[in-house]
N, C-alpha and C positions, 0 to 999 in steps of 0.2 A: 504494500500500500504506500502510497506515495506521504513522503512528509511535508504538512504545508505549513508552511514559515510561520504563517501565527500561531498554529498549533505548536508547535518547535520552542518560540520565544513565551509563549504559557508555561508550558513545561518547564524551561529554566527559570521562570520568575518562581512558579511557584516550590521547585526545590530552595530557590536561595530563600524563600522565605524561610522554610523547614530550617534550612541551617541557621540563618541567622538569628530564629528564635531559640533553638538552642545553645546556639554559643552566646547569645546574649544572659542566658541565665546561667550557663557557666562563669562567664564575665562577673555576673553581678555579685559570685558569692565568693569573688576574690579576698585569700584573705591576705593580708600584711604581713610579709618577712620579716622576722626579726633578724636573721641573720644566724648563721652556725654558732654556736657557745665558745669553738675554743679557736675561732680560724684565724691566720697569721696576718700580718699587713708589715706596712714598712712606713714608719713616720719620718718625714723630713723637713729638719731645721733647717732656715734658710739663713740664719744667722750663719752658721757654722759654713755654710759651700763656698767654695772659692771660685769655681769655674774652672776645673782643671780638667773636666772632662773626660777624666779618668772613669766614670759609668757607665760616658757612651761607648769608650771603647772599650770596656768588658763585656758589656750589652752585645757587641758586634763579637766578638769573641766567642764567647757562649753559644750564642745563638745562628753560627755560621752565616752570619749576612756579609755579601760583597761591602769590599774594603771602600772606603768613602774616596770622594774627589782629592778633598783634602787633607792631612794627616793629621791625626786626634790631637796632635803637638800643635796643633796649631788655632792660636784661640781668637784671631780676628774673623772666623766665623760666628763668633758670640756678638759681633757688633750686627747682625741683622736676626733679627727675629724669626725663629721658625718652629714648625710643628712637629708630631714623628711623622715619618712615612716607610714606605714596603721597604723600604732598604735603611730604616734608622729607625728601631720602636723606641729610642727616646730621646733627647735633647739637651742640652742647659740654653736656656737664654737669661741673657744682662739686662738688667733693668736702673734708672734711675731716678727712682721716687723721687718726689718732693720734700724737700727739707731735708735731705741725708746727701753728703758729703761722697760717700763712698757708693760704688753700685750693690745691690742687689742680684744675686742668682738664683736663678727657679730651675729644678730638672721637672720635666713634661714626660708623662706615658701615663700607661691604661689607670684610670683611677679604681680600677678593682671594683666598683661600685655592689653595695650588698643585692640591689636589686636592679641588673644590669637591664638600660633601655636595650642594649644592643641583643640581651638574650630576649627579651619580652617583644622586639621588632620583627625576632626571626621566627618566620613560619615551620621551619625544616630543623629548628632547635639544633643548630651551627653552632652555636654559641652556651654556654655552661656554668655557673657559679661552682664553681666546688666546696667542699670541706674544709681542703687548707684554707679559702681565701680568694683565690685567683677565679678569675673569668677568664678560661680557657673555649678554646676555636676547631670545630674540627673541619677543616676543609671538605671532606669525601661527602659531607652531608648538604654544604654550601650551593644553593642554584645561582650566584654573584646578584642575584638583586639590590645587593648593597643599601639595605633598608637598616643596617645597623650604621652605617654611616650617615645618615638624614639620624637618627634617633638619639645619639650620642652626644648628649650636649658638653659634652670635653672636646669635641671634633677630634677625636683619637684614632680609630680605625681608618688604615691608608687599605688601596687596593692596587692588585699589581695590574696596570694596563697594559705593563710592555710585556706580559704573559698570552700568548693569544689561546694558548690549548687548555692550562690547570691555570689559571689567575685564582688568587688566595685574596682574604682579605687577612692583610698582618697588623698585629697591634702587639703590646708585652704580653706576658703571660706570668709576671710576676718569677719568673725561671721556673714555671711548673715542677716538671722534670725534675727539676733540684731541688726544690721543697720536698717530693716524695723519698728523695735521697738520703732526706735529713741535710741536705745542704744549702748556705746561704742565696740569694739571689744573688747575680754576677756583679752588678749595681754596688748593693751592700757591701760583699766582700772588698771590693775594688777601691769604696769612698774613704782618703786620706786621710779627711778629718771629722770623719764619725757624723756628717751629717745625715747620713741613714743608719736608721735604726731600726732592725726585725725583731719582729716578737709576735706576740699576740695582742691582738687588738683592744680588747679590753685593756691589758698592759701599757701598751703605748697610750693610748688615751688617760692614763693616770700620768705617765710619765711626762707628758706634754702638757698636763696642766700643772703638775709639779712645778716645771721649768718656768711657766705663768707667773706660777705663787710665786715664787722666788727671786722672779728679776722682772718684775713689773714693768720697770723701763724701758726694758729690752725685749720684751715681745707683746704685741699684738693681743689682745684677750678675747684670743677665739683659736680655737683648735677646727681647719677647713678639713671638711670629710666627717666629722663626726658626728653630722646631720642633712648636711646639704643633698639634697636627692634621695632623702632616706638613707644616706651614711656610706660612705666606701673604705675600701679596707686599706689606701692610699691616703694617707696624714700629713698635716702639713701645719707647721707652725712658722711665723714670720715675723720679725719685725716691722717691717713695712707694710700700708693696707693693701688687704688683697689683689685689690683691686689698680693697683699700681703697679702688681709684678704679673699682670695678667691674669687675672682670675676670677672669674664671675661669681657677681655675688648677688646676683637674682635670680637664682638655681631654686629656693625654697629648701625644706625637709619634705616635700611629699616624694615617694619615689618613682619611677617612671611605670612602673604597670600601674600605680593607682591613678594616674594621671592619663592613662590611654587605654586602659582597660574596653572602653567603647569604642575606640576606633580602632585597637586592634581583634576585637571580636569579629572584622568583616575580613579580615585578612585570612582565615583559616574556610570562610563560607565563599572568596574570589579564589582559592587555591582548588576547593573543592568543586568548584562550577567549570571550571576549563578544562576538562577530560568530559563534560557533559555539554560544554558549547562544542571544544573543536570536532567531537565525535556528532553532535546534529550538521554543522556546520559540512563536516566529510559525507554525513549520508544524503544529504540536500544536494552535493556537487553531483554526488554519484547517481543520484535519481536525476539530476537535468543531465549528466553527462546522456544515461541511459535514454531518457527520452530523445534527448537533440538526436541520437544516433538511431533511434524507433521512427522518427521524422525524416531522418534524410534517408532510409532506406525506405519507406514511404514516397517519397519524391519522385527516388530513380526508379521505383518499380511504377509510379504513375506515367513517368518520362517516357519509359521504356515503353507502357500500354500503348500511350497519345502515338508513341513513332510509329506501333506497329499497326494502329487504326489507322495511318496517313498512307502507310504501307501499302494495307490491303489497301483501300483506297484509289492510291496512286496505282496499283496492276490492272483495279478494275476498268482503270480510264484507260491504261497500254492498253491491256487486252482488246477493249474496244476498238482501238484505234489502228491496232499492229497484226499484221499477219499471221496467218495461222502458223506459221513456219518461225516464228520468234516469242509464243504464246510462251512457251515452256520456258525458253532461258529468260527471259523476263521475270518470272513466277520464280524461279530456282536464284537468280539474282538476288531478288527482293527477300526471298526467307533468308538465305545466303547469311544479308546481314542481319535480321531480326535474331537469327539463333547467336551471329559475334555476341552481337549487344549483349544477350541474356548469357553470355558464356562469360563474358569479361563482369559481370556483374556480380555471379555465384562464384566469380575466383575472388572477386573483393570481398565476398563478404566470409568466405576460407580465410581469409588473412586476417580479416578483421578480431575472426572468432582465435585462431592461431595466437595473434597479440593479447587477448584478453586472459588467454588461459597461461601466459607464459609470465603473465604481467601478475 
């Protein structure tokens, strides 16, 4: 039976309705992570960093990423501001507040977030919070929609475009791998003067308001991460405001599934519609293919009729006209070609059928 287009586009309205009322009440009985009890983070002072860049190139180390442009010794690449990317999941940049004499250094990667947007983005669950801490990536599951990139309001996750077959999208991973190990991140072990500090995160959030209590002065009275977006397990304490070493500070504490729980409840019922479009969409081609080809052998068999009625026709009037001594080859003539025509006809449609069964 033939599919017709409005019937077709019923049909998928009313499955996405189906799904979307139930992922809407999935949605709605989100509940609120508080985060693992005992998982790791790394707080960093920004008092304490020098710009030596000694992280990035343990970062690189670790992680086997191609060697930079320019060499880790060399620090007037701090003079321009930059973000990570596929070939650097993390950074320092220089900053020069107001009022302070001296600059300011920030190192930049994955903020671990407890309730990552980038996993709550991903349809095909690419992305992972774990136990230790980290918000780990698994490529093989990744379809590159890159919908953790729009969601990420750190703008952390790079994607490799000069990848054209496996393109990944890369971000830190807190040295995964090496947590399992019992070993420090590359980063940490690497930092000269102790401005990262591993532990556990409850831990560090004691330690960093310690630091607070005690030198009032000299830091900042707000420990960043340990609400902003619902809390990440990436710390940060500074003398300088935030917001002057780059850092947003209109993030909120709600974390990003509470904040898009509704608009990503369609993203699971647009994933589940497209094997049900592009399959009506293929049997709708395949039924007009079918017809247009029910129609044109319809034609040439009509063609074919009209020739052979002008055919007889045209003998009747020889005949009449032509002697009895030419009656015959006239007549033998004229079927002659009516039988080509219907013979080149039935070899076309040999081939046709041929193609279709090989296809």
């Amino acid at each position: 039976m033939a599919i017709d287009r409005r019937k077709f586009l019923g049909m998928v309205g009313a499955a996405g309705l189906t799904v979307t009322l139930a992922d809407s009440a999935h949605a709605a009985g989100n509940i609120h992570f508080e985060g693992y009890p005992d998982s790791l983070g790394v707080l960093f002072d920004a008092t304490e960093c020098i710009g030596c860049r000694k992280c990035e190139e343990a970062c690189n180390t670790v992680n086997n990423m191609p060697a930079p442009e320019q060499p880790f010794s060399d620090l007037k690449v701090l003079d321009t501001e930059r973000r990570p990317t596929e070939k650097t999941l993390t950074v320092v940049n220089k900053y020069q507040p107001k009022g302070l004499e001296h600059p300011v250094f920030r190192k930049l990667q994955c903020m671990h977030c407890k309730e990552p947007a980038c996993a709550s983005a991903c349809f095909v669950k690419a992305f992972k919070k774990t136990p230790e801490g980290a918000v780990v990536y698994d490529a093989s599951l990744c379809v590159g929609c890159r919908y953790c990139m729009i969601a990420c309001p750190f703008n952390v996750p790079a994607y490799e475009y000069d990848e054209p077959l496996t393109p990944r999208v890369m971000k830190c991973t807190m040295c995964h791998p090496r947590l399992k190990e019992g070993k420090l991140p590359g980063c940490v072990e690497a930092c000269p003067k102790q401005a990262l500090t591993f532990g556990k995160r409850e831990d560090l959030i004691k330690l960093a308001r310690k630091r607070i209590e005690q030198y009032p002065d000299r830091y900042v009275d707000h420990i960043y991460g340990e609400t902003e977006m619902g809390g990440t397990n990436w710390l940060y304490i500074s003398g300088a405001p935030f917001s002057e070493i780059g850092m947003r500070e209109d993030l909120g504490v709600t974390s990003a599934p509470e904040l898009t729980s509704g608009a990503l409840a369609l993203v699971p019922m647009v994933t589940g519609l497209w094997p049900v479009l592009l399959t009506g969409v293929y049997a709708m081609n395949k039924r007009r293919d079918k017809i247009a080809e029910e129609e044109q052998n319809e034609a040439v068999s009509s063609a074919l009729a009209q020739a052979a009625e002008k055919a007889e026709a045209e003998l009747k009037k020889q005949l009449g006209n032509a002697e009895v001594a030419h009656k015959r080859k006239i007549e033998v003539e004229v079927k002659k070609a009516v039988e080509e025509a219907l013979a080149e006809k039935d070899k076309e449609q040999a081939q046709d059928q041929k193609d279709e069964e090989e296809s």
